[in-house]
Backbone as a ProteinNet text record, in pm:
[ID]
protein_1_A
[PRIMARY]
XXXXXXXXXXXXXXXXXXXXXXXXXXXXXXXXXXXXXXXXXXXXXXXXXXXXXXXXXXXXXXXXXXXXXXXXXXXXXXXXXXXXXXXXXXXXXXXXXXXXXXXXXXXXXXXXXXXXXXXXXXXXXXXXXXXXXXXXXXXXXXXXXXXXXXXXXXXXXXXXXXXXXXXXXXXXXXXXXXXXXXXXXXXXXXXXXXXXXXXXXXXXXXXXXXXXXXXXXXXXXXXXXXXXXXXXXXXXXXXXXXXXXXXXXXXXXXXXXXX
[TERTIARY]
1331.7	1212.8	1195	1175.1	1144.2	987.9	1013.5	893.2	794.1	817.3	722.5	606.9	699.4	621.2	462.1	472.1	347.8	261	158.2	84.3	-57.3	-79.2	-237.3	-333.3	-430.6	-540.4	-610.3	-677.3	-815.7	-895.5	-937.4	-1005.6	-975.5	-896.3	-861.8	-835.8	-811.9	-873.9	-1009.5	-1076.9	-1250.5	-1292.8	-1233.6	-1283.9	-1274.2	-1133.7	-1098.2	-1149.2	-1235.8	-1289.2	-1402.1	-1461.8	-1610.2	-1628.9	-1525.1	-1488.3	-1484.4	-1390.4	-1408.1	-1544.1	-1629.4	-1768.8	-1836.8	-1860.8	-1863.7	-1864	-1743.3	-1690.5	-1723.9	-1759.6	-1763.8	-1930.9	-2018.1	-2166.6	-2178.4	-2168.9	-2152.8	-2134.7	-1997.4	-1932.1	-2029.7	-2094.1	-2215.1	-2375.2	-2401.8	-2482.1	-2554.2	-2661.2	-2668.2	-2651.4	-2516.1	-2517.6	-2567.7	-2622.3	-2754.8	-2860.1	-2912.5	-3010.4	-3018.9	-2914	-2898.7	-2909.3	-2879.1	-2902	-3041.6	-3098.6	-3274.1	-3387.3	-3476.9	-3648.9	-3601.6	-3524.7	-3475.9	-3395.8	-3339.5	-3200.9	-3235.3	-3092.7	-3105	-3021.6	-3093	-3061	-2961.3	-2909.8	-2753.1	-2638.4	-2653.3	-2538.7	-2586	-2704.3	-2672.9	-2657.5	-2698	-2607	-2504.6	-2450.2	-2286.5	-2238.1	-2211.9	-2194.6	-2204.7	-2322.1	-2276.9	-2216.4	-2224.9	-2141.9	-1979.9	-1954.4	-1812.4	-1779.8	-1853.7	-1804.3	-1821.6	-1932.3	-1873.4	-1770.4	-1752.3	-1644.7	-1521.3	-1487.1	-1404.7	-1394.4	-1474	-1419.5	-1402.8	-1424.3	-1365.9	-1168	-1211.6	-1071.6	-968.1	-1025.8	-890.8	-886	-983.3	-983.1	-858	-866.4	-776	-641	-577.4	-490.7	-451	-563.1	-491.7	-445.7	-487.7	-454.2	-346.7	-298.5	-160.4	-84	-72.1	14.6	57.3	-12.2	41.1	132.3	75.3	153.7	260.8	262.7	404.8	518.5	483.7	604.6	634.2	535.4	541.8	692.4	640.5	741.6	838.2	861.4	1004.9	1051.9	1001.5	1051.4	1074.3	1090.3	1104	1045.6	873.9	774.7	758.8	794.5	788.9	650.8	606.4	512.8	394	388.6	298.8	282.4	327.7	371.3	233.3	252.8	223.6	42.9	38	-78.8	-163.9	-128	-154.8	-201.4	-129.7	-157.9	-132	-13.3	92.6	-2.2	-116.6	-182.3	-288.5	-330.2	-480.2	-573	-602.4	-692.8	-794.9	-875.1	-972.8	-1021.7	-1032	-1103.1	-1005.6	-870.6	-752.8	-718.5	-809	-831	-903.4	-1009.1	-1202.1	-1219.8	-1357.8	-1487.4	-1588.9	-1652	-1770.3	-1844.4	-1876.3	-1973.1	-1906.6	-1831.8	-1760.7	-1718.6	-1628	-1558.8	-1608.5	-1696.9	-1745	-1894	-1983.3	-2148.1	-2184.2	-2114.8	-2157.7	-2143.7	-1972.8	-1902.5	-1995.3	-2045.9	-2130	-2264.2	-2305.5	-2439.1	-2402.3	-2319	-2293.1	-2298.4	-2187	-2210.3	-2303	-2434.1	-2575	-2667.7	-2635.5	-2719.7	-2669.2	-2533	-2464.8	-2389.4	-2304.1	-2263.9	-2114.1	-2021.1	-1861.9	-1844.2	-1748.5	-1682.4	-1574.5	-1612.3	-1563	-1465.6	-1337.7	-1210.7	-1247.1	-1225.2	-1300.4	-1253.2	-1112.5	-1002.4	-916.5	-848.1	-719.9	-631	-479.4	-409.7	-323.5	-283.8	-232	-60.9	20.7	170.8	198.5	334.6	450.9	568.4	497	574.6	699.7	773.1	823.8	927.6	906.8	986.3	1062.4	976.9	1017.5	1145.4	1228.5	1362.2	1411.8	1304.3	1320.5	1154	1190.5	1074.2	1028.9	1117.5	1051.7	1015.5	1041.3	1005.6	806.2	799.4	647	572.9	648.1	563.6	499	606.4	570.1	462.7	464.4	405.8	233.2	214.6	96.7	61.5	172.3	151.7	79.4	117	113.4	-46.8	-119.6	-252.7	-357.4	-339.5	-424.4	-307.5	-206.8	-115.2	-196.8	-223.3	-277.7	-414.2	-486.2	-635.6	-582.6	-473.3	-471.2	-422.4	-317.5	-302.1	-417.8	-432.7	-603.8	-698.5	-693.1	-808.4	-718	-566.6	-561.7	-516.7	-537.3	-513.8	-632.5	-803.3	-870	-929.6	-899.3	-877.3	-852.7	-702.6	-666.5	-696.4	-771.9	-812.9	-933	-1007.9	-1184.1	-1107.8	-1022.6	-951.5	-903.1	-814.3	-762.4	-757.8	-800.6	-876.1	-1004.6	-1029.7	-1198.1	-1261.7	-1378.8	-1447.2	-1611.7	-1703.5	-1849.9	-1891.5	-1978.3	-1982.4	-2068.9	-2081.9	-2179.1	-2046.1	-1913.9	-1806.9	-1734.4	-1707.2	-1658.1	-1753.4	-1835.3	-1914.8	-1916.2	-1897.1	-1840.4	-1741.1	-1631.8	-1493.8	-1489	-1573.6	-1521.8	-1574.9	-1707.3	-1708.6	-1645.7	-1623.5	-1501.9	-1392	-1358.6	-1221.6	-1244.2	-1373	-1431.9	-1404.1	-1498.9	-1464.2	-1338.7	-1203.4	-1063.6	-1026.7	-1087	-1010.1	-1104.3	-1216.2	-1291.5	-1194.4	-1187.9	-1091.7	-952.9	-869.4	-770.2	-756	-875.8	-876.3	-930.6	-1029.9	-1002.1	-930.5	-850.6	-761.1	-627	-604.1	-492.3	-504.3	-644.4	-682.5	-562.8	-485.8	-388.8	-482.4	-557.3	-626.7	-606.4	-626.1	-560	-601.8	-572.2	-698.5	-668.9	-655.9	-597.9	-470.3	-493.9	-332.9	-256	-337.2	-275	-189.1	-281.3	-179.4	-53	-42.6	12.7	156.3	135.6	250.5	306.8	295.4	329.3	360.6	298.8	303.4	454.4	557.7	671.9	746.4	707.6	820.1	755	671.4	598.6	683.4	643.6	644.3	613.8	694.9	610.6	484.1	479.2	361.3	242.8	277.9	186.5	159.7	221.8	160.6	121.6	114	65	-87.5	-104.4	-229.4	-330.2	-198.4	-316.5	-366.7	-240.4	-326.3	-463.4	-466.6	-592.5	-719	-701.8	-783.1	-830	-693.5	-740.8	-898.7	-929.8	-1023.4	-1156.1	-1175.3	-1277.8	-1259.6	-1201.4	-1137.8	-1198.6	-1173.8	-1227.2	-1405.2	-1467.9	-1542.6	-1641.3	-1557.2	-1617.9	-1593.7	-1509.8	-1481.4	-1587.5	-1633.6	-1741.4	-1860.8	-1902.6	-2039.1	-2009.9	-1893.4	-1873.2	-1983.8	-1851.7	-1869.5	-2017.7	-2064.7	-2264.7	-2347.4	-2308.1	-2428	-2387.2	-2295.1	-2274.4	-2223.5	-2321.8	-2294.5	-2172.4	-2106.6	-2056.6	-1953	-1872.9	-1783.4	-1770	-1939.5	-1914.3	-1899.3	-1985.5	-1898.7	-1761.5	-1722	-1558.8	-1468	-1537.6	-1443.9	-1510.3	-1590.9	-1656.4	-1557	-1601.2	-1479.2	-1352.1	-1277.5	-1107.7	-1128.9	-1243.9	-1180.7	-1258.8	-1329.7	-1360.3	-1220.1	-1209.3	-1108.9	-1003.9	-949.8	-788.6	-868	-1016.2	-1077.2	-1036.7	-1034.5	-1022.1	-896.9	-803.4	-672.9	-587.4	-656.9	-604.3	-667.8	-753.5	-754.6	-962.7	-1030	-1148.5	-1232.7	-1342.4	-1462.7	-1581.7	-1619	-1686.9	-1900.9	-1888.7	-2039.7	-2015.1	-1895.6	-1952.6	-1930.5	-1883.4	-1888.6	-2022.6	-2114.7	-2192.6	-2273.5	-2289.4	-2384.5	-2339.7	-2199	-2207.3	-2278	-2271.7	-2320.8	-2483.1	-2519.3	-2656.5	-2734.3	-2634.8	-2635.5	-2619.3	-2533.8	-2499.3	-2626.4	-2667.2	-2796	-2928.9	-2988.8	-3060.4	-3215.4	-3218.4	-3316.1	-3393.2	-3320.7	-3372.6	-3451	-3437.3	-3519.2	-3558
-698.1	-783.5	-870.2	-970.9	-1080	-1033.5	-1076.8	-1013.8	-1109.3	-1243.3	-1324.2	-1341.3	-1236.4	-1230.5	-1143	-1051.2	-981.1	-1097.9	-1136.1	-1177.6	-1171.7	-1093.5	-1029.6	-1129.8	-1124.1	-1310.5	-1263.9	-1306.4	-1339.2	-1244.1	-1260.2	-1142.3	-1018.5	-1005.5	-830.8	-794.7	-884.5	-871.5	-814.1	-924.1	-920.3	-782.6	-733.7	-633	-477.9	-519.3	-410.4	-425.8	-577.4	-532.9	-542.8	-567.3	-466.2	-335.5	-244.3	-138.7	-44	-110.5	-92	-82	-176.5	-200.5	-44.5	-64.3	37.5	207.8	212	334.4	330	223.3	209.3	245.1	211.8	222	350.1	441.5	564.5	661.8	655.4	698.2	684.5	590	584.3	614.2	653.1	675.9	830.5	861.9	997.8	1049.6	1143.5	1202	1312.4	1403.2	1510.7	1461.4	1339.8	1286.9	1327.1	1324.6	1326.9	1473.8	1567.9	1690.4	1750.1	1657.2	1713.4	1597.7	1607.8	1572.1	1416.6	1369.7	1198.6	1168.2	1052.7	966.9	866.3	864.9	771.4	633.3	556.2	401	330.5	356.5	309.8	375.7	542.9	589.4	583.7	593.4	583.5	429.7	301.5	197	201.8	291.7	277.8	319.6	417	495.8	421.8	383.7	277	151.7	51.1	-0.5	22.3	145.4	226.1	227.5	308.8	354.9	245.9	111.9	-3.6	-60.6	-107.8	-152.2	-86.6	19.5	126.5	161.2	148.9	136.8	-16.5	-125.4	-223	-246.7	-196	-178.2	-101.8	25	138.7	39.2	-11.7	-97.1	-185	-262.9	-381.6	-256.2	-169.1	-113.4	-40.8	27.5	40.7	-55.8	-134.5	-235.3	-335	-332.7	-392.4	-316.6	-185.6	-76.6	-100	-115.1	-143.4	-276.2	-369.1	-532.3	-497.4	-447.6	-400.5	-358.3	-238	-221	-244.7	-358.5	-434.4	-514.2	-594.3	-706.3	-624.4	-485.6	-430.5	-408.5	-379.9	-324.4	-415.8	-581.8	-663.1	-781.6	-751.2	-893.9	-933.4	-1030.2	-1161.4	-1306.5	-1267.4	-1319.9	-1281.9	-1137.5	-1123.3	-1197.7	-1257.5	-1341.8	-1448.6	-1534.6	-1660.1	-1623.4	-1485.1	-1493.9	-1406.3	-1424.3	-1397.2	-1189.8	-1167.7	-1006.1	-966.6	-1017.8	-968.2	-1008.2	-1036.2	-1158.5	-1033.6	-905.5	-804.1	-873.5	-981.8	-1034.5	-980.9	-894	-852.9	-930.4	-1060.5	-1125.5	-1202.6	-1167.5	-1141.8	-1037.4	-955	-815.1	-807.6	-888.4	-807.1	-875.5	-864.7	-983.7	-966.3	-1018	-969	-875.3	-890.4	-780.7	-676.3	-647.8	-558.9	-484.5	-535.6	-508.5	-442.6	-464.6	-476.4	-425.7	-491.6	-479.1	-338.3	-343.2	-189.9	-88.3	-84.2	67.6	101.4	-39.5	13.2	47.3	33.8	81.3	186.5	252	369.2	459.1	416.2	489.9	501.6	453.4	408.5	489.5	554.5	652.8	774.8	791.8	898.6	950.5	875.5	838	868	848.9	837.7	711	680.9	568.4	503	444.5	358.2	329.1	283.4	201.7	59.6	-6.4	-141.3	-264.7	-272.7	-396.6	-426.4	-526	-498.8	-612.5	-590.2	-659.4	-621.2	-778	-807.9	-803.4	-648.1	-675.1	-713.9	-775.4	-838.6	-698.7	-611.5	-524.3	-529.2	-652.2	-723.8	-712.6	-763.9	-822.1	-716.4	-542.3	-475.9	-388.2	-349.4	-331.7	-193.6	-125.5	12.6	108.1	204.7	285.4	310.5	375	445.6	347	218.4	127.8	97	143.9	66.2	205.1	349.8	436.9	436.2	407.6	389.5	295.4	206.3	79.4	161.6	235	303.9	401.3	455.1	595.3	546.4	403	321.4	323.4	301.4	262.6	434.9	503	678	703.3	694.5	750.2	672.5	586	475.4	555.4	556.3	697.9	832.4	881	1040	1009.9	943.3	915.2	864.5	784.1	761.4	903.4	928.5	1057.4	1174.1	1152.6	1275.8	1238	1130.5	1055.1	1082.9	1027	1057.2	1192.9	1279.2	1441	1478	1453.4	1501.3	1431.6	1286.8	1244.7	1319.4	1356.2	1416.4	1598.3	1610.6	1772.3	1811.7	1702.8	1720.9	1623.2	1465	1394.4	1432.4	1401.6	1490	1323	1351.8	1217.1	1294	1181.7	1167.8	1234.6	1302.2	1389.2	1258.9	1141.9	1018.7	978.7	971.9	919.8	1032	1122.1	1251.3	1259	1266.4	1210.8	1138.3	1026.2	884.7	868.1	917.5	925.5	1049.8	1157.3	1273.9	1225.8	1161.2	1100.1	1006.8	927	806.5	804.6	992.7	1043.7	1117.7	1219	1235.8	1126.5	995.2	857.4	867.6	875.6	830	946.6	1079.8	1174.6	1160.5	1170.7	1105	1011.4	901.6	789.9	845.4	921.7	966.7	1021.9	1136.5	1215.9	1176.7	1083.6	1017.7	902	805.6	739.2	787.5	935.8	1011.7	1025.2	1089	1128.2	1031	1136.1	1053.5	965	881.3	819.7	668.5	614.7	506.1	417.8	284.4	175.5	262.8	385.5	433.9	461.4	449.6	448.6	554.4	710.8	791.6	799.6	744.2	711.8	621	516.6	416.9	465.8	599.9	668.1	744	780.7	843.9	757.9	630.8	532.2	510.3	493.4	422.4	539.9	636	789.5	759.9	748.7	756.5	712.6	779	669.2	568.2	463.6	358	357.9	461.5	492.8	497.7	583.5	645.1	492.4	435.5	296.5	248.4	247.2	141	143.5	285.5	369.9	362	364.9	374.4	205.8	144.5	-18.2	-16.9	1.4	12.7	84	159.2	256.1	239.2	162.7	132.6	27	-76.4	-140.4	-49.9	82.5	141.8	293.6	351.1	500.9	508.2	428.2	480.6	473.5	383	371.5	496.8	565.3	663.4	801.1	796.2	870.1	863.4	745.3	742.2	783.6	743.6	801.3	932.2	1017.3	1196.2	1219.3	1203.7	1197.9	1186.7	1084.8	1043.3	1102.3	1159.1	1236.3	1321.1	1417	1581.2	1628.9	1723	1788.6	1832.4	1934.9	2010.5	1928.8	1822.1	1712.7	1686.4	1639.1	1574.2	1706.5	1814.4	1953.2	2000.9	1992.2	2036.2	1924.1	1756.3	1655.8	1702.8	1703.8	1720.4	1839.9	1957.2	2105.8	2082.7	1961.9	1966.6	1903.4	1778.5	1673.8	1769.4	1819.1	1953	2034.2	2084.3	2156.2	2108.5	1956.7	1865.9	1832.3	1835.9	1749.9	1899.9	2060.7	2136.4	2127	2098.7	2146.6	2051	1964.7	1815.9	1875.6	1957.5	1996.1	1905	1859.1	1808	1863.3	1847.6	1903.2	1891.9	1915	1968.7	1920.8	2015.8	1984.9	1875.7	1786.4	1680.6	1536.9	1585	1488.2	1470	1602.7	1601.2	1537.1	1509.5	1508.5	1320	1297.8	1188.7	1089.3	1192	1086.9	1104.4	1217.9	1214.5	1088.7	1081.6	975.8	792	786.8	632.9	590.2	724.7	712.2	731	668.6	672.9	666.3	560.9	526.1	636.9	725.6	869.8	935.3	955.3	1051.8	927.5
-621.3	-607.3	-732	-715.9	-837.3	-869.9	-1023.3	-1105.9	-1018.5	-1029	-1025.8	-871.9	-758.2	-646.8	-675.4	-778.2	-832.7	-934.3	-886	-1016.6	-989.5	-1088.2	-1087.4	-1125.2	-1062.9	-1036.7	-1153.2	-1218.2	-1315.2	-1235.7	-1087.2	-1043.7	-1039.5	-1029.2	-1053.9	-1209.9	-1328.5	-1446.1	-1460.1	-1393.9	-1376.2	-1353.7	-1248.1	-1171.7	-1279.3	-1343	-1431.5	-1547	-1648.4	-1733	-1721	-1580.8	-1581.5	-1531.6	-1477.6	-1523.7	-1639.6	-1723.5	-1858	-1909.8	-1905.4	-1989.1	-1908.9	-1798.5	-1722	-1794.1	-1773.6	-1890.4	-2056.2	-2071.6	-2235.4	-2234.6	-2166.8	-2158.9	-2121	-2037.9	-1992.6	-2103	-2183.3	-2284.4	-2406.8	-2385.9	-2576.4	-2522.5	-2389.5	-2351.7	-2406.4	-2382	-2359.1	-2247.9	-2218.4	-2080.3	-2110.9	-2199.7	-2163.3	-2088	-2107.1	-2021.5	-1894.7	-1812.7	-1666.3	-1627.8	-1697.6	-1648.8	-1702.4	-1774.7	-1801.2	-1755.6	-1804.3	-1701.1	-1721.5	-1804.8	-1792.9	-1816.7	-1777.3	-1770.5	-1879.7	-2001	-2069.5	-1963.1	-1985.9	-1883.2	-1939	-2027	-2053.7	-1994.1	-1993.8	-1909.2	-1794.2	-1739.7	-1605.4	-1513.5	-1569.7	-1588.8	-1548.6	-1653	-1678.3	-1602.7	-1527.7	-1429.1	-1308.9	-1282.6	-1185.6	-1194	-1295.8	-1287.1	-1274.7	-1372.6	-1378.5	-1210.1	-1142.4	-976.8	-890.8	-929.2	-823.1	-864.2	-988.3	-1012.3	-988	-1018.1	-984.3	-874.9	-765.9	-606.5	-606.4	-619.7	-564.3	-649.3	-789.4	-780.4	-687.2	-682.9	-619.8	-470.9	-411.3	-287.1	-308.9	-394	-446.9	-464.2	-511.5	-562.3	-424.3	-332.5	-161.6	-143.4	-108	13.9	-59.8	-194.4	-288.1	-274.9	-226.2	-235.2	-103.5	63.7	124.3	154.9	123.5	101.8	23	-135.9	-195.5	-121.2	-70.8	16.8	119.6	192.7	312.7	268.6	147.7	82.5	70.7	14.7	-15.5	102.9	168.1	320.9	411.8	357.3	421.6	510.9	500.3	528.9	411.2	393.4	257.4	297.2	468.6	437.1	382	284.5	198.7	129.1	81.7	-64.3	-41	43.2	140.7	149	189.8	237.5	99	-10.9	-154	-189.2	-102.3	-107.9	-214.9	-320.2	-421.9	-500.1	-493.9	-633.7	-715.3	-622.6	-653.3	-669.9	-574.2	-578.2	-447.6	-478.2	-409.2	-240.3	-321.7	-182	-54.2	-127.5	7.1	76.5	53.4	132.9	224.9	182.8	234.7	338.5	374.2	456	357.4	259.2	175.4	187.8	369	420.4	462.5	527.2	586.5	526.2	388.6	331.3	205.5	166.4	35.5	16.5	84.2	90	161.4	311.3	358	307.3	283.2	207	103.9	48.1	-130.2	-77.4	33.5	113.2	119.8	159.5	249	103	52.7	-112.5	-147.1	-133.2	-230.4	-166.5	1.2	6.9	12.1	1.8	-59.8	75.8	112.8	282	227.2	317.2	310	257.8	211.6	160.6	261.4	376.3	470.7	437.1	520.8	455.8	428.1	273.2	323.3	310.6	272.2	304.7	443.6	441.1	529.1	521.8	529.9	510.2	651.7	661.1	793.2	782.9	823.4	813.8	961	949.4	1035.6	1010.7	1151	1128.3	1187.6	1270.4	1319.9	1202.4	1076.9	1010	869.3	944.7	842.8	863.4	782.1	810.6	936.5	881.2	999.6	1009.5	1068	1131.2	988.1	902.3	799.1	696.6	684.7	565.7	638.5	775.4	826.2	829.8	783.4	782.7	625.7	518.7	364.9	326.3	434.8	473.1	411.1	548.7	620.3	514.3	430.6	346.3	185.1	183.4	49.7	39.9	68.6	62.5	52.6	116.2	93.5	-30.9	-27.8	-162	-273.8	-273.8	-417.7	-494.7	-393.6	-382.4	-400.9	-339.3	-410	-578.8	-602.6	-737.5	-814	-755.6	-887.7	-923.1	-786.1	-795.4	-885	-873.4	-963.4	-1085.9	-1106.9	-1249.2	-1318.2	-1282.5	-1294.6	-1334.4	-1248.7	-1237.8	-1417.8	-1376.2	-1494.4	-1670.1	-1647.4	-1762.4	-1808.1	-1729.3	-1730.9	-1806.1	-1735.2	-1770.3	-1934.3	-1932.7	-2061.5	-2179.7	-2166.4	-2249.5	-2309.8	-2410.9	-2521.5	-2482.8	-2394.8	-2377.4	-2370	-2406.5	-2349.9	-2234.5	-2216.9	-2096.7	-1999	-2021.7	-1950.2	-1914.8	-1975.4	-1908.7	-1815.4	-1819.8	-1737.4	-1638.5	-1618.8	-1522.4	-1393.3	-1441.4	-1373.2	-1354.1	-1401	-1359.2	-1245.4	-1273.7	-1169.7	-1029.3	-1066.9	-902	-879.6	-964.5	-877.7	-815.3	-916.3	-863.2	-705.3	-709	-571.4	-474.8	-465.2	-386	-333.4	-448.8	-395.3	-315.4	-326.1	-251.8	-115	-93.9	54.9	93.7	35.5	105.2	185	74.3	101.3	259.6	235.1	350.4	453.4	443.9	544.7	643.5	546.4	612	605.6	594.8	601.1	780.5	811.8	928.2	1054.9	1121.3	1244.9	1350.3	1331	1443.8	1450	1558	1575.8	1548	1367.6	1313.6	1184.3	1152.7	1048.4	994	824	790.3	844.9	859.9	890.8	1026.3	1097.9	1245.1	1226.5	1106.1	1125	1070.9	1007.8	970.5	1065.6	1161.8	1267.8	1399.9	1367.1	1533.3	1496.8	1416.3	1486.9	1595.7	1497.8	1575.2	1764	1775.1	1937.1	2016.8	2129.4	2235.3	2309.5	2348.1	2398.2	2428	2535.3	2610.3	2488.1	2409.3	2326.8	2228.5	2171.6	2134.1	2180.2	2320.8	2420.2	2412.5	2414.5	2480.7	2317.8	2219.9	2116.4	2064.6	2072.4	2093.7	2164	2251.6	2342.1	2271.9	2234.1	2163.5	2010.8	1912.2	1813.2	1744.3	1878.9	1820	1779.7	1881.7	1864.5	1843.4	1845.1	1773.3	1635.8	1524.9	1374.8	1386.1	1488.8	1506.7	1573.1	1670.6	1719.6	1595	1539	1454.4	1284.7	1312.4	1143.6	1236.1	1345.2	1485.9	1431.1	1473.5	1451.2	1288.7	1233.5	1080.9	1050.1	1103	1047.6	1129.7	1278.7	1379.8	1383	1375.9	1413.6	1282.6	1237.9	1101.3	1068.8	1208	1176.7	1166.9	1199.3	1168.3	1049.3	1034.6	872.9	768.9	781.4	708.6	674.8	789.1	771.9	704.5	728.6	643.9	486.6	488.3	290	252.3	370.1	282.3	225.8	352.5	360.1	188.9	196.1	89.8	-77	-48.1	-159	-205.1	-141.6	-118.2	-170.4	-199.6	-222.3	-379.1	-336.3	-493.7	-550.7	-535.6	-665.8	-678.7	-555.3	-594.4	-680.7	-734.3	-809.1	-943.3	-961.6	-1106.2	-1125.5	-1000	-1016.5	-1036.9	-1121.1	-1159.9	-1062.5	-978.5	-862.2	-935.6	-1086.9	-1108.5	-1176.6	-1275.7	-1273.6	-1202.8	-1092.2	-966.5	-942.9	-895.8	-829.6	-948.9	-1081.8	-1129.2	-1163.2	-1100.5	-1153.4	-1061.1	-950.3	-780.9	-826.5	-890.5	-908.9	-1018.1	-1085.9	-1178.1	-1110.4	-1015.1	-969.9	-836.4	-780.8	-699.7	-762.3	-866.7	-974.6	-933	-810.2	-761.2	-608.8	-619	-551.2	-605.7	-749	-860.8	-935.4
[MASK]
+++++++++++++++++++++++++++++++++++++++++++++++++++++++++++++++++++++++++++++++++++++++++++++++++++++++++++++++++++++++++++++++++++++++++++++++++++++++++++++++++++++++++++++++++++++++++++++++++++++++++++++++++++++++++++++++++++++++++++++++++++++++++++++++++++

């Protein structure tokens, strides 16, 4: 691959050094605040800025992970339609993409899938280059989350920054587990649709416009749905080495306007 098909926009700079500030405000904050009768308003600031910014990145870093190996695997009209660039707003719809998921986050909801990039699976070399395709984008989120994981673990940081990283790392493993999920409109299916059968693509074409749809309905009206997805993705968050209380205290921290 030529270097020059990758080039990272000014916006995905953007995105990553208000991130940074993010983490840097958090980090000089008082994070004792948050676990007693008040919040100092610099880390908890920070914290949120850290986790919006920090989900619209890992967003930008899914949905580049799938286009990457779209292009290796042989659609080059990534290039064209500026996927290779991490530029955020060749992903999204503002609203769709961007405004709800951070709703959904803000009342302490799942984290929706919230890009998409359009492959020519037509043009990719075999079954398994369009399953890597599908695997590229939840793989991008388990690595962050256990990148994350393990920075909060064994890096000596601010407990206002460990914080904000353990839930952001939380975020990527929700994501994970849920667009791991085999359903049809998800990556996880999209790793399994070439092996099928006709039939069975046929049937899940049909099904994909509204399947993830009935599936976030489960997830938000029947507890016991949304229970068993929080356990599985609990459950992948300890086995990555995640801190569980200061996740929870970092979500307690980015939803500020509850308490």
């Amino acid at each position: 691959m030529q270097r020059s098909a990758v080039r990272p926009s000014p916006v995905f700079y953007g995105i990553l050094a208000l991130t940074v500030v993010g983490g840097v405000l958090a980090a000089f904050g008082d994070g004792d605040s948050i676990v007693s009768s008040s919040s100092d308003p610099m880390v908890v600031g920070g914290i949120f800025l850290l986790v919006v910014a920090g989900w619209a990145l890992s967003l930008t870093l899914h949905e580049f992970g799938h286009a990457f190996l779209a292009f290796k695997g042989g659609d080059h009209s990534v290039v064209g339609k500026g996927y290779l660039t991490m530029d955020v707003r060749h992903y999204t719809d503002p609203v769709l993409s961007l405004v709800l998921p951070l709703i959904l986050l803000a009342i302490g909801g799942i984290p929706l899938p919230g890009g998409a990039v359009w492959i020519n699976r037509w043009a990719l070399k075999s079954r398994a280059a369009s399953s890597w395709v599908s695997l590229a984008g939840p793989a991008a989120n388990l690595i962050i989350g256990v990148l994350l994981s393990f920075a909060v673990a064994y890096i000596p940081m601010a407990d206002g920054l460990a914080y904000g990283l353990s839930y952001l790392a939380l975020l990527q493993i929700l994501t994970f587990v849920l667009n791991i999920l085999p359903v049809p409109g998800l990556d996880g299916f999209g790793i399994i649709e070439p092996y099928l059968s006709p039939q069975s693509r046929e049937f899940a074409a049909k099904v994909r416009p509204w399947a993830p749809l009935a599936l976030f309905a489960l997830l938000f009206a029947v507890s016991a749905v949304s229970n068993l997805f929080w356990q599985i993705a609990g459950f992948v968050f300890r086995v990555i080495g995640g801190n569980e209380f200061y996740a929870l205290v970092g979500q307690y921290a980015f939803m500020f306007w509850k308490h």
